[in-house]
C-alpha positions in Angstrom: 11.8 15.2 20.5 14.3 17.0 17.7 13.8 18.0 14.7 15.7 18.8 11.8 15.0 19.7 8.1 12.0 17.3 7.1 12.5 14.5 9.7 11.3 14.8 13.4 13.2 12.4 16.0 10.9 11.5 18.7 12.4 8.0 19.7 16.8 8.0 19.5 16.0 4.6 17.7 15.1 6.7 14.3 18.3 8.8 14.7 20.4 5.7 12.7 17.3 5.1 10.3 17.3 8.7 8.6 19.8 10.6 7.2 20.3 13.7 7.6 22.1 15.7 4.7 18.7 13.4 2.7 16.0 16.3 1.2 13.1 15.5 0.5 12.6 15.7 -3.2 10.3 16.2 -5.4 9.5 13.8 -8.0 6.6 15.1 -9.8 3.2 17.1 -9.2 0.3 17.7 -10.9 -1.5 14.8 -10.4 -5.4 14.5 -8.4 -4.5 11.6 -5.8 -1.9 9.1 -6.3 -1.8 5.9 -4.9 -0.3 2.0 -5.2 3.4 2.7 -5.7 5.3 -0.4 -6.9 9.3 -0.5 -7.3 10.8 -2.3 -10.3 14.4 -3.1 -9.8 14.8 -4.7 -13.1 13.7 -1.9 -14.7 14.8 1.2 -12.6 11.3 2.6 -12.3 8.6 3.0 -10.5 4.7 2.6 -11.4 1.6 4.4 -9.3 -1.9 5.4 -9.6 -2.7 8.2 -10.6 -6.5 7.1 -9.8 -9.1 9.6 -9.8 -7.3 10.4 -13.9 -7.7 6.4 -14.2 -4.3 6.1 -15.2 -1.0 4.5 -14.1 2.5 6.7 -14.1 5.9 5.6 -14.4 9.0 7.3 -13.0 12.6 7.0 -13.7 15.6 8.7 -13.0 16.5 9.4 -16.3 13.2 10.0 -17.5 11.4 11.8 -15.0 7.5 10.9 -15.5 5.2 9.5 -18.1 2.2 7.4 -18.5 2.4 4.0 -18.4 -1.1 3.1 -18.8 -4.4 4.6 -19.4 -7.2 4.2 -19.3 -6.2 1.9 -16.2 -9.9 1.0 -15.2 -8.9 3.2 -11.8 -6.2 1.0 -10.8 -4.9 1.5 -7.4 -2.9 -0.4 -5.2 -0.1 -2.5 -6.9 2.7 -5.2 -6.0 4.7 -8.3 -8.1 4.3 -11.4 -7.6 7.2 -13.9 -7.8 7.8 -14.2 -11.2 8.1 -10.2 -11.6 4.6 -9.7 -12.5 2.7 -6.9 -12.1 0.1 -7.6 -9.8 -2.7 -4.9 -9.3 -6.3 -4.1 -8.2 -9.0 -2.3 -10.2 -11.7 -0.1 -8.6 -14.3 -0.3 -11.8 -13.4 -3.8 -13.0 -13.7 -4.8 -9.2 -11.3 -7.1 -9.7 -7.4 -8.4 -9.1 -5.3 -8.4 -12.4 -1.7 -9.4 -13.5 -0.1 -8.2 -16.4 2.1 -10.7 -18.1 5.5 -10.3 -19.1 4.1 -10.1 -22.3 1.7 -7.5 -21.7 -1.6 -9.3 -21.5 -4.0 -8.3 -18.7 -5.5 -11.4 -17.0 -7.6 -11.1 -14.3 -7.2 -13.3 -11.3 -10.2 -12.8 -9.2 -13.6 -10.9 -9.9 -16.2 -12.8 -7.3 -16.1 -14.8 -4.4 -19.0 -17.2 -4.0 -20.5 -16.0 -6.9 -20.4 -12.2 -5.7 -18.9 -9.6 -7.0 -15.7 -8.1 -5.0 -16.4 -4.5 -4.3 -12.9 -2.5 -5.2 -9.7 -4.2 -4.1 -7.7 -1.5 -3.0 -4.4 -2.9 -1.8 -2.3 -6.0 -2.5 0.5 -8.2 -1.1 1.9 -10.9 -2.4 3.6 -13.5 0.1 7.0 -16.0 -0.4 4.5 -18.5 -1.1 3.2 -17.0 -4.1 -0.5 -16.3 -2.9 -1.8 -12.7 -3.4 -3.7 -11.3 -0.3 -5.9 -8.1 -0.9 -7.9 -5.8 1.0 -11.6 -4.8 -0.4 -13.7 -2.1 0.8 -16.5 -0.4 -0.9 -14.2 2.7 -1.7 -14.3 2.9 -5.4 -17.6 1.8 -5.9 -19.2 4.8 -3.5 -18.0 7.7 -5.8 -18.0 8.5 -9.1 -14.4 9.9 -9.0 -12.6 6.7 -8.6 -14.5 4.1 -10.3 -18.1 4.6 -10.2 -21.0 4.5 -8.3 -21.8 0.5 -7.8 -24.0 -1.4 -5.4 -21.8 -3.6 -3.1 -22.4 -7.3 -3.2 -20.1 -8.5 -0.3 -18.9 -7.1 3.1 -15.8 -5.3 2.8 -12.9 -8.2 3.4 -9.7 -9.2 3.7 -8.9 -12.1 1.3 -6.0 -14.3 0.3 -6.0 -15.9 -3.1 -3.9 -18.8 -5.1 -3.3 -17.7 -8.3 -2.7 -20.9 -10.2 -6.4 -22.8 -9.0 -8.0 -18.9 -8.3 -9.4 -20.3 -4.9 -10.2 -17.4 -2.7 -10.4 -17.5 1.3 -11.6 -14.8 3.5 -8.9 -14.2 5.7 -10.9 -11.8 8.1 -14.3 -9.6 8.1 -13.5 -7.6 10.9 -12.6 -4.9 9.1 -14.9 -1.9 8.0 -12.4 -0.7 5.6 -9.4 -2.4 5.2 -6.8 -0.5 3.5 -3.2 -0.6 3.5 -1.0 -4.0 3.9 2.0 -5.1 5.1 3.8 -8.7 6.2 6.7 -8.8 8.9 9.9 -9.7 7.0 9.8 -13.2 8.7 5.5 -12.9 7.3 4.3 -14.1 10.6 2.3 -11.3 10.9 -0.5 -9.1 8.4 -0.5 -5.9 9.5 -3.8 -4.1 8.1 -4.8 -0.4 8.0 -8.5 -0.1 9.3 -9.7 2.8 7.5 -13.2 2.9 8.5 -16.3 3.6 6.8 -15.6 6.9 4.3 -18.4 9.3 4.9 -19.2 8.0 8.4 -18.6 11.3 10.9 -16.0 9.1 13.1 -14.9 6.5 11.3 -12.8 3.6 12.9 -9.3 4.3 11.9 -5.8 2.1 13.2 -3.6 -0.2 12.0 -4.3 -3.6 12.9 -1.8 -6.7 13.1 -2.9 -10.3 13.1 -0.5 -13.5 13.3 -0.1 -15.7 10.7 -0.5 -19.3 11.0 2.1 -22.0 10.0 0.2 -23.1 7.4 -0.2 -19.5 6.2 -4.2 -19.7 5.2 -5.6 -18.0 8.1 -4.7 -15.5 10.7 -6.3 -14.7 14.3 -8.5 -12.3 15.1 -7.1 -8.6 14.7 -5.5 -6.7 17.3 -4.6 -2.9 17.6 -1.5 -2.2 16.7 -1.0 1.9 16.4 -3.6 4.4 15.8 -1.5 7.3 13.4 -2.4 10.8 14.3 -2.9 13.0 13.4 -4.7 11.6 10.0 -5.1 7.6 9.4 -3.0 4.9 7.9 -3.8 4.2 4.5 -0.3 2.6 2.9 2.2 1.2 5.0 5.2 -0.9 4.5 7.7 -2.8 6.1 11.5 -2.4 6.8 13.9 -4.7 6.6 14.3 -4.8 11.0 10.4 -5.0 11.5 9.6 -1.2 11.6 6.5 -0.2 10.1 6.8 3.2 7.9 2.7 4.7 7.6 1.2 7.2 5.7 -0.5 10.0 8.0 -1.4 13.6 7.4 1.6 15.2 8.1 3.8 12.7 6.3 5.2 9.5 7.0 5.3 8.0 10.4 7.9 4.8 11.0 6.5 2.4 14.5 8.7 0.0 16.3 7.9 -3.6 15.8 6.0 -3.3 19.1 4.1 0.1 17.6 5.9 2.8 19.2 6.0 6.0 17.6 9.5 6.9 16.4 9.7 9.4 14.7 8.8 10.8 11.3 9.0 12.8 8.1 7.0 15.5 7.7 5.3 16.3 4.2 3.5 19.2 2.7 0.8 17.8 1.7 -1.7 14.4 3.1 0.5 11.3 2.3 -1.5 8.5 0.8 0.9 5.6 0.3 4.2 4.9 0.2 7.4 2.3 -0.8 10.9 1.2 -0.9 13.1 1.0 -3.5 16.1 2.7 -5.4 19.8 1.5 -4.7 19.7 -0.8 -2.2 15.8 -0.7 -1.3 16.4 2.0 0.7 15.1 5.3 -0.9 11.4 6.2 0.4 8.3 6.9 -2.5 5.9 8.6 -1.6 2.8 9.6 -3.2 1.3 12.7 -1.0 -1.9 13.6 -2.9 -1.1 15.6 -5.9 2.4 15.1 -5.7 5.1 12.7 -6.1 8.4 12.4 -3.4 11.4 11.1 -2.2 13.5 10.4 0.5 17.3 8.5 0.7 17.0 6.7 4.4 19.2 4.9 6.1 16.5 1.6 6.2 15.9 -1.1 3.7 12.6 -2.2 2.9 11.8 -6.2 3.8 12.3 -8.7 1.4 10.5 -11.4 0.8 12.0 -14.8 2.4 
């Protein structure tokens, strides 16, 4: 194992994805815990949650940062869908939205048979054009980033069609699923299991499960990697299969097979994380109070 500056080389593999005359930078700071960073090429910015202050930020280059909405009805994790949209979940309205390109809010999905959703917390959206979200009880537990609410359905994984709003469970194995991720080639979901919040030892990995053909169900979840120290929350995908995870002590990046390879240590607990800049290959990170950023030498996956 080597280290230099901010990145620690465990596996010669993660030599060639870092670089290393790349700081890591700091963005912006002063926030209480940010979350659901979404890259907007088109636009040169960046939108994240800045959730317990129920509002969304916006970054640019130019710029620096600035609120893009608020109140945000404690928005947290965010994507696009294939038409650009921005695709997002609400803790308090316990629902999935997309805001249109002319700024309307719609919301997509608020119950599934008849139940309320709990708090979608993070969303994907595949080549297909389907939104899959994760929805544990999270922001309906506390008052700081939603509201107390009771829960009216097992926490779930779900994958929904936009254009007819049919919802299918895609798996209830999860006590808290968090963070996800496809495989560039979207054969697999991989899904952070974040575990029950105030249980004493919650059950924390990341899970993977294969897609079928017909891309409306996957099997049974498998462990992937367990992070440590800390848990997965957000993860995403490179462009060559790796996985790059939040963890306590920064960002970790696993093999395709879930080797640890190395990583980039961070001041502060990172809670999520994404591509984008020149080239989709600049590192966001939202670290609790604080916004960064990292050049690598990695693109993040693409969509087929």
């Amino acid at each position: 194992m080597t280290t230099h500056s901010n990145v620690v080389i465990i596996d010669p593999r993660f030599k060639a994805m870092v670089l290393p005359n790349a700081p890591l930078e700091l963005l912006g700071d002063g926030f209480r815990w940010l979350e659901g960073p979404v890259w907007f090429a088109d636009l040169d910015c960046l939108l994240f949650s800045d959730l317990p202050n129920d509002r969304i930020m916006r970054w640019t280059q130019s710029g620096g940062v600035s609120v893009f909405r608020q109140p945000s009805d404690f928005a947290n994790g965010h994507t696009r869908d294939r038409q650009g949209r921005l695709i997002g979940c609400s803790h308090r309205g316990r629902c999935i939205t997309r805001t249109e390109l002319d700024g309307r809010l719609v919301v997509l999905a608020d119950r599934y048979e008849g139940k309320r959703l709990n708090s979608p917390n993070d969303v994907i959206v595949k080549s297909d054009g389907t939104i899959w979200f994760s929805d544990p009880p999270y922001g309906i537990q506390t008052d700081y980033e939603g509201g107390k609410q009771e829960s009216e359905r097992p926490a779930c994984v779900y994958r929904l069609i936009p254009d007819t709003g049919e919802i299918r469970v895609i798996s209830d194995q999860f006590e808290g699923p968090n963070g996800l991720c496809f495989s560039p080639d979207e054969t697999r979901l991989y899904v952070c299991e974040s575990g029950l919040q105030f249980d004493v030892t919650p059950v924390q990995h990341i899970a993977v499960m294969n897609v079928n053909a017909a891309a409306i169900s996957c099997s049974e979840p498998n462990l992937f990697h367990k992070i440590d120290p800390g848990f997965a929350d957000g993860i995403r995908c490179d462009e060559d299969g790796n996985i790059w995870s939040s963890a306590a002590d920064g960002v970790h990046c696993l093999s395709p097979s879930g080797e640890l390879l190395g990583k980039i240590l961070v001041p502060v607990t990172v809670s999520n994380l994404t591509f984008g800049g020149r080239n989709r290959s600049r590192l966001f990170i939202c670290a609790s109070q604080s916004l960064f950023a990292i050049y690598t030498n990695q693109r993040g996956a693409q969509r087929p």
